[in-house]
Each structure stands twice: as structure tokens, then as C-alpha cells.
PDB file of N, CA, C and O in Angstrom:
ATOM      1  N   UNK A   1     -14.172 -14.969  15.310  1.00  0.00           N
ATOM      2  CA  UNK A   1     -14.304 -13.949  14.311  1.00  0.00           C
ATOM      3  C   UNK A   1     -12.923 -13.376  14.011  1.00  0.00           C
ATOM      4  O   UNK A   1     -12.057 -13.191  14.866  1.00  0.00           O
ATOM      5  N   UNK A   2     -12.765 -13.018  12.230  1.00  0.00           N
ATOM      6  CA  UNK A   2     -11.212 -12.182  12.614  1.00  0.00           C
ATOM      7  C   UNK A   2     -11.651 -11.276  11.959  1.00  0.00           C
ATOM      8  O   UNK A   2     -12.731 -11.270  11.369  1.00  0.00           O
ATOM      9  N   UNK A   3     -10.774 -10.340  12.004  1.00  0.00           N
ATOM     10  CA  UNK A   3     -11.049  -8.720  11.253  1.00  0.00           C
ATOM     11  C   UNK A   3      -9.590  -8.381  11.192  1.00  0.00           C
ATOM     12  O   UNK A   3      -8.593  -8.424  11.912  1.00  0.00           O
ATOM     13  N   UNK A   4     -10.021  -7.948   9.729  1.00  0.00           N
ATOM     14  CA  UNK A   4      -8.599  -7.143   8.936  1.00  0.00           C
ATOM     15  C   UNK A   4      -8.471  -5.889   8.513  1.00  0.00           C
ATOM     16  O   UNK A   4      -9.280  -5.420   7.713  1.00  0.00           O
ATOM     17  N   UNK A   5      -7.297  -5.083   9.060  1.00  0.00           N
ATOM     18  CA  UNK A   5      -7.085  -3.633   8.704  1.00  0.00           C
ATOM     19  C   UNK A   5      -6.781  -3.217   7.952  1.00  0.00           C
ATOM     20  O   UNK A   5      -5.559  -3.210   8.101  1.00  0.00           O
ATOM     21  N   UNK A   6      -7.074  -2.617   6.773  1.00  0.00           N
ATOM     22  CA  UNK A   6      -6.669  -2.389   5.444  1.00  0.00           C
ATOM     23  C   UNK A   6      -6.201  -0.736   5.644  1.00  0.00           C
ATOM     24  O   UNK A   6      -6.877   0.167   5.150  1.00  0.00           O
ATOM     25  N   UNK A   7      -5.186  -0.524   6.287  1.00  0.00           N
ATOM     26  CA  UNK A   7      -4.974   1.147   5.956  1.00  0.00           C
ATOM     27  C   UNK A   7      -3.569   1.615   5.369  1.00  0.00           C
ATOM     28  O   UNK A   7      -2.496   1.149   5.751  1.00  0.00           O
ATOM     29  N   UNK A   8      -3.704   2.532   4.457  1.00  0.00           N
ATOM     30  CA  UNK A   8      -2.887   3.133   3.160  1.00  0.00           C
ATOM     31  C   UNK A   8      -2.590   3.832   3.576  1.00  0.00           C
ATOM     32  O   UNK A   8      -3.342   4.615   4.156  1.00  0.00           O
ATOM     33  N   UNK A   9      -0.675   4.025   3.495  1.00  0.00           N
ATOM     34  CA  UNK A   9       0.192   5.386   3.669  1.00  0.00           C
ATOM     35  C   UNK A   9       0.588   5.764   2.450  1.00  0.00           C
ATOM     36  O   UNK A   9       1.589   6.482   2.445  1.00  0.00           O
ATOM     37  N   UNK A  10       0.044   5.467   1.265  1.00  0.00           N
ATOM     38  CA  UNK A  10       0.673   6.156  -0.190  1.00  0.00           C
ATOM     39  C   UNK A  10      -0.330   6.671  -0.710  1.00  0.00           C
ATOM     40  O   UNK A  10      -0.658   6.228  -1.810  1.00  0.00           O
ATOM     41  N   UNK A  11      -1.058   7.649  -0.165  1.00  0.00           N
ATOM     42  CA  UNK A  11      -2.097   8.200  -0.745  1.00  0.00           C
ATOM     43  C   UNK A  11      -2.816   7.602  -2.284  1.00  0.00           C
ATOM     44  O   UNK A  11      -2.841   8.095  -3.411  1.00  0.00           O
ATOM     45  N   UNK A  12      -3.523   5.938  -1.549  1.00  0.00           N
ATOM     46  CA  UNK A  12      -4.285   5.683  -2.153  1.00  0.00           C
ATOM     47  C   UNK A  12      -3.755   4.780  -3.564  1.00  0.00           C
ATOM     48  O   UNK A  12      -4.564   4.430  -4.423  1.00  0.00           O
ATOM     49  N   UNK A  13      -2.161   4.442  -3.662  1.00  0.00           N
ATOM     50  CA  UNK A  13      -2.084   3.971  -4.824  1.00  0.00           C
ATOM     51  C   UNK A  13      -0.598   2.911  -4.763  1.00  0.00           C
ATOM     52  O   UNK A  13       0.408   2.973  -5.470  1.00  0.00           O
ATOM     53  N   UNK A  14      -1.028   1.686  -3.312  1.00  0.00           N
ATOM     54  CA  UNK A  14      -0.528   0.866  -2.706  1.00  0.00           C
ATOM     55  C   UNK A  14      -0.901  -0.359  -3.334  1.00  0.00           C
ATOM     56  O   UNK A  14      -0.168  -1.216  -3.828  1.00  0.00           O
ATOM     57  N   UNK A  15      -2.451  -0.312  -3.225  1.00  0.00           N
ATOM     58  CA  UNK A  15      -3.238  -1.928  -3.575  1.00  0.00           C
ATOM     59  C   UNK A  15      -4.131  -1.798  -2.773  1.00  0.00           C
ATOM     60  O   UNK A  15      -4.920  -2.712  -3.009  1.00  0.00           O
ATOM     61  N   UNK A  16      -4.538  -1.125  -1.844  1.00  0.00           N
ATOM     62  CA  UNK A  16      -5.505  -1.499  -0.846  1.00  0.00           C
ATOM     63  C   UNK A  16      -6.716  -2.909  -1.661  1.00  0.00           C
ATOM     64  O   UNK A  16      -6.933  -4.105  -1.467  1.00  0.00           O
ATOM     65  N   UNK A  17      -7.216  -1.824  -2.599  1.00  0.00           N
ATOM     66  CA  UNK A  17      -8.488  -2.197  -3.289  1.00  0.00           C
ATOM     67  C   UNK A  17      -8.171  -3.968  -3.384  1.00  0.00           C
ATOM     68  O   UNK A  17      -8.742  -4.803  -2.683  1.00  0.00           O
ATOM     69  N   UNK A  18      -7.484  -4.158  -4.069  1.00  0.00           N
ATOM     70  CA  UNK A  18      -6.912  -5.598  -4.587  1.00  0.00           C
ATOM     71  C   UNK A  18      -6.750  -6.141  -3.182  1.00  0.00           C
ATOM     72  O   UNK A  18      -7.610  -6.949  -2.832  1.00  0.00           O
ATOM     73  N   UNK A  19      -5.603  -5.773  -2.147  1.00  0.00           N
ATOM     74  CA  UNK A  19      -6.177  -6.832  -1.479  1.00  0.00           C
ATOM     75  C   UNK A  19      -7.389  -6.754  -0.237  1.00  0.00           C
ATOM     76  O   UNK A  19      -7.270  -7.318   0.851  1.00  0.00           O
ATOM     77  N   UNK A  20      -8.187  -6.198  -0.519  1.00  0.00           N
ATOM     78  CA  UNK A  20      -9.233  -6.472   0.397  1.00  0.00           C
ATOM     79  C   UNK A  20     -10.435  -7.501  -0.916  1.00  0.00           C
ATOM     80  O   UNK A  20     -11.271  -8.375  -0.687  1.00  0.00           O
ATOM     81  N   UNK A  21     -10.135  -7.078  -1.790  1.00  0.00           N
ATOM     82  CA  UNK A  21     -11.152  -7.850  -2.907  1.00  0.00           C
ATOM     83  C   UNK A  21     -10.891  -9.660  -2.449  1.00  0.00           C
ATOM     84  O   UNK A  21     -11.766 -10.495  -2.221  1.00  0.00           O
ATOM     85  N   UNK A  22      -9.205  -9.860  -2.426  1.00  0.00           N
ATOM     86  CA  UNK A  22      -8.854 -11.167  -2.485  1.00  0.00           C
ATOM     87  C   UNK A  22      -8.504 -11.942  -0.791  1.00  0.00           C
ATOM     88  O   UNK A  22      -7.913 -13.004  -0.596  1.00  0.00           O
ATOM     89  N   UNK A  23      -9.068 -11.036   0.209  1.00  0.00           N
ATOM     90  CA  UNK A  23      -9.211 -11.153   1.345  1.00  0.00           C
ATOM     91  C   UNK A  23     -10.867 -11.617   1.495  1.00  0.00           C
ATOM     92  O   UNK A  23     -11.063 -12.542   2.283  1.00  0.00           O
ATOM     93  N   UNK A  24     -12.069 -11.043   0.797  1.00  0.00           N
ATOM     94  CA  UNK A  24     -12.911 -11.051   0.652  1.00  0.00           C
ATOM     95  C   UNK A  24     -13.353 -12.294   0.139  1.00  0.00           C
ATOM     96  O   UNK A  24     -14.041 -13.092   0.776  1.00  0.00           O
ATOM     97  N   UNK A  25     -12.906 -12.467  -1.150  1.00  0.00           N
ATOM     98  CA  UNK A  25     -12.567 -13.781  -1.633  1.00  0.00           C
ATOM     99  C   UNK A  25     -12.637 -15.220  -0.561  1.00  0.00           C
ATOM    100  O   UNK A  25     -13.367 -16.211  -0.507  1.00  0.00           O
ATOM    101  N   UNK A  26     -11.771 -14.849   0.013  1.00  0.00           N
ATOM    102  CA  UNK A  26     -11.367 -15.869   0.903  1.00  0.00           C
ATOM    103  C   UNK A  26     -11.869 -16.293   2.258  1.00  0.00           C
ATOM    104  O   UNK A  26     -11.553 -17.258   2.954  1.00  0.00           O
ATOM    105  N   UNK A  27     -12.762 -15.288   2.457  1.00  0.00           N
ATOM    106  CA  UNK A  27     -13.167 -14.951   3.925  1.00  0.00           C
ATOM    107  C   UNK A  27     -14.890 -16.356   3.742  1.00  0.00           C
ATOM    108  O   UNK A  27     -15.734 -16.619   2.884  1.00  0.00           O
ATOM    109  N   UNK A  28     -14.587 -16.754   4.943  1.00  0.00           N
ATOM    110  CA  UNK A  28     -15.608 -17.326   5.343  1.00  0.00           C
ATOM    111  C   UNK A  28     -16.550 -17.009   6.433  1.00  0.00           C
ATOM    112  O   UNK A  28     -16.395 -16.935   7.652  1.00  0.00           O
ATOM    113  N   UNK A  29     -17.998 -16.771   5.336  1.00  0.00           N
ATOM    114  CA  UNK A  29     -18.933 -16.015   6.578  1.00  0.00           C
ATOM    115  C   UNK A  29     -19.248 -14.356   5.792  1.00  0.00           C
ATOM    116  O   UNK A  29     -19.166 -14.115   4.588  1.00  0.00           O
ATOM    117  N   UNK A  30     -19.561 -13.530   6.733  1.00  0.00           N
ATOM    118  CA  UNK A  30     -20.145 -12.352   6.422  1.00  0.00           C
ATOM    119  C   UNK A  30     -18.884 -11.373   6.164  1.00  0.00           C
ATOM    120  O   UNK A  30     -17.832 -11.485   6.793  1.00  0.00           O
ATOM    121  N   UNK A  31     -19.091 -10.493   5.261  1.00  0.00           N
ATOM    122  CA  UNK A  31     -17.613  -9.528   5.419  1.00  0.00           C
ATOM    123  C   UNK A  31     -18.363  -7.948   5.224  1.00  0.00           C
ATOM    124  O   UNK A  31     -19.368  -7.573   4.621  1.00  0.00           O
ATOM    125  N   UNK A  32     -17.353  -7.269   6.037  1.00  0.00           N
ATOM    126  CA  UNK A  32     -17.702  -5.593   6.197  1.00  0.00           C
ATOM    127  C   UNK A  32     -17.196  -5.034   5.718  1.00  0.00           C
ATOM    128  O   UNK A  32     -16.076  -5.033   6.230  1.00  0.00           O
ATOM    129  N   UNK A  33     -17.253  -4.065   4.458  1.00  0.00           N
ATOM    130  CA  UNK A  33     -16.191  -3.233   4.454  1.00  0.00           C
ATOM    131  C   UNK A  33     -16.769  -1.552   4.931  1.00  0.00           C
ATOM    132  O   UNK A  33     -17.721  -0.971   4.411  1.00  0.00           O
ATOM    133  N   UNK A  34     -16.067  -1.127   5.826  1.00  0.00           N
ATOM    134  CA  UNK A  34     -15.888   0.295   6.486  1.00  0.00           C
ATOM    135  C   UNK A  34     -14.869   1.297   6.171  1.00  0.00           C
ATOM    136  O   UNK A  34     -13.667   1.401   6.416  1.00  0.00           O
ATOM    137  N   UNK A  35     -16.308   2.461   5.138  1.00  0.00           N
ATOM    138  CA  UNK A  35     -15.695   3.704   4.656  1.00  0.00           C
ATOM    139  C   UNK A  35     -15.816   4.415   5.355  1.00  0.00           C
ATOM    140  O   UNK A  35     -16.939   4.815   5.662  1.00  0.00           O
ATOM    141  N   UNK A  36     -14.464   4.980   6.025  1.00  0.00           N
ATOM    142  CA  UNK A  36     -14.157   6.807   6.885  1.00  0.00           C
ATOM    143  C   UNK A  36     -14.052   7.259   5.956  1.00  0.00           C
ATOM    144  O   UNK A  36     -15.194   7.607   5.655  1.00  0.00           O
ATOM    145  N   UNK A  37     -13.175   7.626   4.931  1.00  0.00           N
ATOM    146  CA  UNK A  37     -12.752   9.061   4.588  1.00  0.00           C
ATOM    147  C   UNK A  37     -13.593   8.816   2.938  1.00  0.00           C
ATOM    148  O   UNK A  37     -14.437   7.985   2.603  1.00  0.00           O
ATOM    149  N   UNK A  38     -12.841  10.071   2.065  1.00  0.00           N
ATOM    150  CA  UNK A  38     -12.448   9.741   0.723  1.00  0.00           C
ATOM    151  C   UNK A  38     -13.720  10.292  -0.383  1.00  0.00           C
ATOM    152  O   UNK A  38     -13.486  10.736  -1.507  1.00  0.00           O
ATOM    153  N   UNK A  39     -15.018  10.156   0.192  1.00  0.00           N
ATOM    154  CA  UNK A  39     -15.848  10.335  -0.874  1.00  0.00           C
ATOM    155  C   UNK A  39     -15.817   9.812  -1.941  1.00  0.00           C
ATOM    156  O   UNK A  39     -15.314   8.689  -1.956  1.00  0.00           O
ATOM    157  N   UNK A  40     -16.224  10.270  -2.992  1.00  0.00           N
ATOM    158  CA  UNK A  40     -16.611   9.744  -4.299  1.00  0.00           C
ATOM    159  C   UNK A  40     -14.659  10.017  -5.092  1.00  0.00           C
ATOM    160  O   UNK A  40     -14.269   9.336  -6.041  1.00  0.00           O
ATOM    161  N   UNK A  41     -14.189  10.596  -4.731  1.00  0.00           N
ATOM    162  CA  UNK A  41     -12.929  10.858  -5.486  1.00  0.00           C
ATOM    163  C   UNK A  41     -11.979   9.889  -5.213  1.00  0.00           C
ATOM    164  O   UNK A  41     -10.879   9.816  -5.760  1.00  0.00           O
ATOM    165  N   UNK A  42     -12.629   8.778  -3.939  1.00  0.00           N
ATOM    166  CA  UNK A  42     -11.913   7.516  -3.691  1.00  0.00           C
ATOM    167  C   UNK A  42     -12.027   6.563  -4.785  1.00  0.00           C
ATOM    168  O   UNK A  42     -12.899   6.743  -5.635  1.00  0.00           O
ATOM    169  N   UNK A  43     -11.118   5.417  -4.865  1.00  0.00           N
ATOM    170  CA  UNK A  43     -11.191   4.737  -5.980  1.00  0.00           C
ATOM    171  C   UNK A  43     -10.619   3.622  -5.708  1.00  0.00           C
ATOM    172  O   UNK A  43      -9.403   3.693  -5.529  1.00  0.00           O
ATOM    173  N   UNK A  44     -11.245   2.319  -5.593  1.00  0.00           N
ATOM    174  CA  UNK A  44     -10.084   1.046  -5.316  1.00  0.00           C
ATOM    175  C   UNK A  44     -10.858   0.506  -7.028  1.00  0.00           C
ATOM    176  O   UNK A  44     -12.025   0.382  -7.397  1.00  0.00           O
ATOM    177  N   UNK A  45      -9.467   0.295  -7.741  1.00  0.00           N
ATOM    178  CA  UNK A  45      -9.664  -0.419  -8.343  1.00  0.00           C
ATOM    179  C   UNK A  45      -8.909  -2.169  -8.380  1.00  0.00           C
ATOM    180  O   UNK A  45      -7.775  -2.546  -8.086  1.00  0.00           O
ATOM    181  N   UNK A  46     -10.064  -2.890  -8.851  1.00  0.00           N
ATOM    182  CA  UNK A  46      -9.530  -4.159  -8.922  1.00  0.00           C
ATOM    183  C   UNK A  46      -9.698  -5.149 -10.581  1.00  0.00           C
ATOM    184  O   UNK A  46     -10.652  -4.867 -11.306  1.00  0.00           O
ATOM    185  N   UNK A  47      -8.765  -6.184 -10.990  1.00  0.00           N
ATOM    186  CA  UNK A  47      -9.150  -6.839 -12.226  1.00  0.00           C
ATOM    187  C   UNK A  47      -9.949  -7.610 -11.892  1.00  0.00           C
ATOM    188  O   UNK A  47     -10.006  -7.717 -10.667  1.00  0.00           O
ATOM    189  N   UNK A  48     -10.742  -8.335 -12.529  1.00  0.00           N
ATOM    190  CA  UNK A  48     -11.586  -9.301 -12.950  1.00  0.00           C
ATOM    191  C   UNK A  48     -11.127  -9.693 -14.256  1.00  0.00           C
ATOM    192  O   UNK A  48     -10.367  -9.040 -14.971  1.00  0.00           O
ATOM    193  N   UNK A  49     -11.859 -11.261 -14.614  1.00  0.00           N
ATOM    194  CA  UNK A  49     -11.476 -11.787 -16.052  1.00  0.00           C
ATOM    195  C   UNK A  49     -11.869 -11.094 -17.151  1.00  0.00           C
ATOM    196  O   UNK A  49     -11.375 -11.277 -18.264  1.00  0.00           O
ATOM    197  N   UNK A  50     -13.167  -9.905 -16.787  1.00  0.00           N
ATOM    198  CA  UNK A  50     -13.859  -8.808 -17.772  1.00  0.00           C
ATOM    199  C   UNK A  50     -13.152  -7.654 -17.745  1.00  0.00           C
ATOM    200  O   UNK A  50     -13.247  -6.807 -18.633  1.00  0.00           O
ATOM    201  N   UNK A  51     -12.330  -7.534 -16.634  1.00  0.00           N
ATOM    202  CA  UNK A  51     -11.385  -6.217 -17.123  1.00  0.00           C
ATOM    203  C   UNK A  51     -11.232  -5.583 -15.455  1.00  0.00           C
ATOM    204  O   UNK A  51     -11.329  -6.210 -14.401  1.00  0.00           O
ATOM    205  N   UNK A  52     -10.992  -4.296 -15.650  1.00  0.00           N
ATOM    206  CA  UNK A  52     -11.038  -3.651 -14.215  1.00  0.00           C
ATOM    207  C   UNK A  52     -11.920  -2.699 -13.836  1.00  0.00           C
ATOM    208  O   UNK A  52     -12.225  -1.911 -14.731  1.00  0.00           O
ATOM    209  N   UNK A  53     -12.340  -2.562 -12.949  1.00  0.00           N
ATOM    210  CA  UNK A  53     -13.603  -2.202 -11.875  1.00  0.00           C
ATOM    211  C   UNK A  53     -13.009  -1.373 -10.288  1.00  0.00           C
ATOM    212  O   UNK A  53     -12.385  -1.659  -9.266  1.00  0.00           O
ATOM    213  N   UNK A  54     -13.810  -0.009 -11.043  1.00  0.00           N
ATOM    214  CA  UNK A  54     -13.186   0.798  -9.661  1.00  0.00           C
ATOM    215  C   UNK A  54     -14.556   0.844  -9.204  1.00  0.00           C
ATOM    216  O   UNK A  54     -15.581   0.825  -9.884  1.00  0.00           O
ATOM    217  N   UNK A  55     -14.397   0.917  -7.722  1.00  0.00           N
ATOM    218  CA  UNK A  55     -15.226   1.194  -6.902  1.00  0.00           C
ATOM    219  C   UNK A  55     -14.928   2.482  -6.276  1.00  0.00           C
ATOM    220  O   UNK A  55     -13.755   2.582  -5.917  1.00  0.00           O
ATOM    221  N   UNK A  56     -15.954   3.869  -5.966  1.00  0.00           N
ATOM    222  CA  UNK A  56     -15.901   4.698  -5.405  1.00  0.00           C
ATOM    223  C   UNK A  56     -16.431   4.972  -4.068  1.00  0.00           C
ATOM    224  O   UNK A  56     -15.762   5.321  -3.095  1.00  0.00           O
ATOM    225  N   UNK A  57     -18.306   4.688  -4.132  1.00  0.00           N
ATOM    226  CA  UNK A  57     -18.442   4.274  -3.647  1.00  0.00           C
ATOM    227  C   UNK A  57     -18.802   3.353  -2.009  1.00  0.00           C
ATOM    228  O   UNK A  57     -19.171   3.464  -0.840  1.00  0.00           O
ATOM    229  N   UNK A  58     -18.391   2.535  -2.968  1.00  0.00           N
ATOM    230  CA  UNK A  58     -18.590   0.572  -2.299  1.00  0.00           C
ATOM    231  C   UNK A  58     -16.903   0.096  -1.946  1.00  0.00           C
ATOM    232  O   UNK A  58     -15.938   0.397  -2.649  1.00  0.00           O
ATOM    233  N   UNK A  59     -16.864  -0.625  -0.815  1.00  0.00           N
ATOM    234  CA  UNK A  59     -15.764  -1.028  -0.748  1.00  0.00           C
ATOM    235  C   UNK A  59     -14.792  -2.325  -1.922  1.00  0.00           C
ATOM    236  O   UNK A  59     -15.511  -2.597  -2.884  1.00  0.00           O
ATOM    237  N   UNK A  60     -14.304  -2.591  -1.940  1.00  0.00           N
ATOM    238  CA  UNK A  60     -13.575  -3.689  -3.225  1.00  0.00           C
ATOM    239  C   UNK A  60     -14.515  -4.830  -2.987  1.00  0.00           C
ATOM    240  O   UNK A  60     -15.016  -5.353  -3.982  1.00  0.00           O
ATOM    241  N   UNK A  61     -14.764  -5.202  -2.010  1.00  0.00           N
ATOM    242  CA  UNK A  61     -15.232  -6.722  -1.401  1.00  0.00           C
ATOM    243  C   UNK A  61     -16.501  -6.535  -1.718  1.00  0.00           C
ATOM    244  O   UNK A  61     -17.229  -7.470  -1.385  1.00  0.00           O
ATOM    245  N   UNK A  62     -17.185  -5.358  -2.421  1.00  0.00           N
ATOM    246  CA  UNK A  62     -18.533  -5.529  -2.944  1.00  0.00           C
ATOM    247  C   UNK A  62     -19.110  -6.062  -4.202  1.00  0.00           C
ATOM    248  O   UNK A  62     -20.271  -6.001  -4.608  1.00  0.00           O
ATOM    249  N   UNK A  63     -17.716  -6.770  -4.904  1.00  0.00           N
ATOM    250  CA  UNK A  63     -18.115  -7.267  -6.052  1.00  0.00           C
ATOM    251  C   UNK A  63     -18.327  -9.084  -5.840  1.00  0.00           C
ATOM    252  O   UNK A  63     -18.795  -9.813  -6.715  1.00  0.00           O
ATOM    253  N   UNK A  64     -17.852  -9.550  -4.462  1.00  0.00           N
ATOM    254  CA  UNK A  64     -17.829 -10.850  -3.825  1.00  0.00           C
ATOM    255  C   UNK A  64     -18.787 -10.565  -2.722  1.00  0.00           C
ATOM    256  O   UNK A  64     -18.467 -11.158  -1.691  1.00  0.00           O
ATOM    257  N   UNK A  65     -19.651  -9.982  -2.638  1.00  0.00           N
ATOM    258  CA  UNK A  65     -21.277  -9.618  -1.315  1.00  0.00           C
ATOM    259  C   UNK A  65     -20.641  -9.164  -0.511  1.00  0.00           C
ATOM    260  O   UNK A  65     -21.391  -9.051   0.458  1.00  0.00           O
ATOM    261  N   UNK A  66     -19.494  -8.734  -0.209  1.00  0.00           N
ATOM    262  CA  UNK A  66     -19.484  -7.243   0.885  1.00  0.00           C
ATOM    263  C   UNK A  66     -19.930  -6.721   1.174  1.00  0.00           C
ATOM    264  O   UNK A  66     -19.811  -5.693   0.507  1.00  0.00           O
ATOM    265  N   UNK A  67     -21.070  -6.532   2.489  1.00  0.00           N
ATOM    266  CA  UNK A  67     -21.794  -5.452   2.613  1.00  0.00           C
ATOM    267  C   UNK A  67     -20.300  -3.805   3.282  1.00  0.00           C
ATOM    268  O   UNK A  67     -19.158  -3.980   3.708  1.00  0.00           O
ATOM    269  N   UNK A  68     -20.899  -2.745   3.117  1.00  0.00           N
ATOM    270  CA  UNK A  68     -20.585  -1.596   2.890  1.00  0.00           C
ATOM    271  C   UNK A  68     -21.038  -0.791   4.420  1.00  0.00           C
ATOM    272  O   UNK A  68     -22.104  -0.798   5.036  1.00  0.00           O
ATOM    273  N   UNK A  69     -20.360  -0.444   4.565  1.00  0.00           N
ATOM    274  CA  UNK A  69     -21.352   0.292   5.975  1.00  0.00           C
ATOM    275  C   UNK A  69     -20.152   2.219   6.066  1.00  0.00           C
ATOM    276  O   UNK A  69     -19.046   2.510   6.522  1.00  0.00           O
ATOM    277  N   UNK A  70     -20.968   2.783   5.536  1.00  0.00           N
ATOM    278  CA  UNK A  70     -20.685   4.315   5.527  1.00  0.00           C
ATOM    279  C   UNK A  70     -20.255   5.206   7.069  1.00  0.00           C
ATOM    280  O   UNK A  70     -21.163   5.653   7.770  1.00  0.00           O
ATOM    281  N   UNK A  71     -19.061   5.348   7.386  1.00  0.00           N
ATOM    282  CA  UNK A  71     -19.157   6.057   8.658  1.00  0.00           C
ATOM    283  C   UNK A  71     -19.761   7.754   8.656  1.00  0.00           C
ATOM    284  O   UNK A  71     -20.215   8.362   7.687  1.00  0.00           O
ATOM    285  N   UNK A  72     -19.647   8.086   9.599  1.00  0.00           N
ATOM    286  CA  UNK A  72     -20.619   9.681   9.264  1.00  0.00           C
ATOM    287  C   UNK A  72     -19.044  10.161   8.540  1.00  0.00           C
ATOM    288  O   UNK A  72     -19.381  10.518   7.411  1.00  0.00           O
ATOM    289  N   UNK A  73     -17.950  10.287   8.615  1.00  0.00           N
ATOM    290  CA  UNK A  73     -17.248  11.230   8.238  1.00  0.00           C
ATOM    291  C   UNK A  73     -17.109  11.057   6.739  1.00  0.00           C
ATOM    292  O   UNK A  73     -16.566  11.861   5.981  1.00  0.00           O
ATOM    293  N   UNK A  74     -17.794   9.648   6.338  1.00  0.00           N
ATOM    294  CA  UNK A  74     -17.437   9.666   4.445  1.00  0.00           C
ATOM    295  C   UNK A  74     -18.277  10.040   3.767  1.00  0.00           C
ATOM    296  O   UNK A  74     -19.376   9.488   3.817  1.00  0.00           O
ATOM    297  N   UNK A  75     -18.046  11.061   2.941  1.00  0.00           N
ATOM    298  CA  UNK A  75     -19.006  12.107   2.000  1.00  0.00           C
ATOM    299  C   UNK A  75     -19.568  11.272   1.005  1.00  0.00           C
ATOM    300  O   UNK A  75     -18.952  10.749   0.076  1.00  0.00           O
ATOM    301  N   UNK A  76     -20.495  11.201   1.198  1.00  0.00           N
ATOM    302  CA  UNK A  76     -21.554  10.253   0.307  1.00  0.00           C
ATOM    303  C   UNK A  76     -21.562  11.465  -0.878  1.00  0.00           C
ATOM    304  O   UNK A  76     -21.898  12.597  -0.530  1.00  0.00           O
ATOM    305  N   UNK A  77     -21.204  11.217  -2.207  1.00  0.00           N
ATOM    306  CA  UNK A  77     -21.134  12.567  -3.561  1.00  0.00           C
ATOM    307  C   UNK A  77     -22.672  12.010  -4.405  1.00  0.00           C
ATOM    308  O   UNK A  77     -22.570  11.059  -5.181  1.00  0.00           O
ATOM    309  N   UNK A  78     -24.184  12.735  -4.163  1.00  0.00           N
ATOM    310  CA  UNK A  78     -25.426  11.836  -4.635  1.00  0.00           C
ATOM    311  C   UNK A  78     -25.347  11.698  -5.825  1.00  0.00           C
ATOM    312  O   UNK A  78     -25.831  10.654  -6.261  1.00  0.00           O
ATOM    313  N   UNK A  79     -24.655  12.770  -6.927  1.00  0.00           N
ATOM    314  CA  UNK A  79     -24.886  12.751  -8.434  1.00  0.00           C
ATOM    315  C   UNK A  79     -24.119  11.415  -8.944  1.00  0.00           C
ATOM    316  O   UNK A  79     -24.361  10.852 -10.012  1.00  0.00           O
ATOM    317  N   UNK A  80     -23.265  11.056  -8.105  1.00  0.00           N
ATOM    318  CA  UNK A  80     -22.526   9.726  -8.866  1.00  0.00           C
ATOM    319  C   UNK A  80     -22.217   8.577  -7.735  1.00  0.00           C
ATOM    320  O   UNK A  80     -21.217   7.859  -7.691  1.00  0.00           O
ATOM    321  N   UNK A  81     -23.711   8.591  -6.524  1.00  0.00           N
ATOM    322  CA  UNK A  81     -23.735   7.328  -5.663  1.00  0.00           C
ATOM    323  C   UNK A  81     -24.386   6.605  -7.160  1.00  0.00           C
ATOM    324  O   UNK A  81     -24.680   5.410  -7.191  1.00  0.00           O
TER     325      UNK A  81
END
């Protein structure tokens, strides 16, 4: 099994989103993505050939079957899950 750490020191406007999308991509087998922080005011956005797609949210890797798994500390926002 491998597992990859995706963590951001530029408050959020590095790439995370992009590369966990194209990590996802690539990954063979099941993939996780795990939200701690950020709530709904989080945002990975990524392109597609239709344009670009932020996720708030869902992790990036949910547009390639990422399942998502919420830790207690990330504020689920209900009016715009």
C-alpha cells in the first residue's frame, strides 16, 4: 500500500488540489482523501477539458472515485454540502 501527504504552507494557493487530482489519476486501487481543517471556505480547484471545478467539500480526487472521509475537526457548512 502507499499513501501520500498532501500538506500546504501557502495558505491554500500552492496546487494542493491539482496535485492530489493527478495523483488520484494515477493511483492504482482504492484512494482516500482526508479532510481536517477548512470547511466549506476550503477550495481545491482543478481543470478538466470542460473547464475548472472547485471542490469545497470533497477532496480533488473526487472527480476520479475518491472516496472522502471527514475528520471530526472539519466543519461540514449544511446550506452548501
Amino acid at each position: 500500500m502507499n499513501a501520500h501527504v498532501i500538506i500546504g504552507s501557502c495558505y491554500g494557493d500552492e496546487g494542493k488540489g491539482h496535485v492530489v487530482a493527478n495523483l488520484t489519476k494515477k493511483a492504482t486501487g482504492s484512494v482516500l482523501n482526508v479532510l481536517t481543517n477548512g470547511g466549506a471556505q476550503r477550495g481545491h480547484s482543478i481543470l478538466t477539458e470542460d473547464g475548472s471545478i472547485t471542490f469545497h467539500h470533497f477532496g480533488s480526487g473526487a472527480l476520479d472515485d475518491a472516496d472522502t472521509y471527514f475528520a471530526e475537526t472539519f466543519l461540514i457548512h449544511p446550506m452548501t454540502f
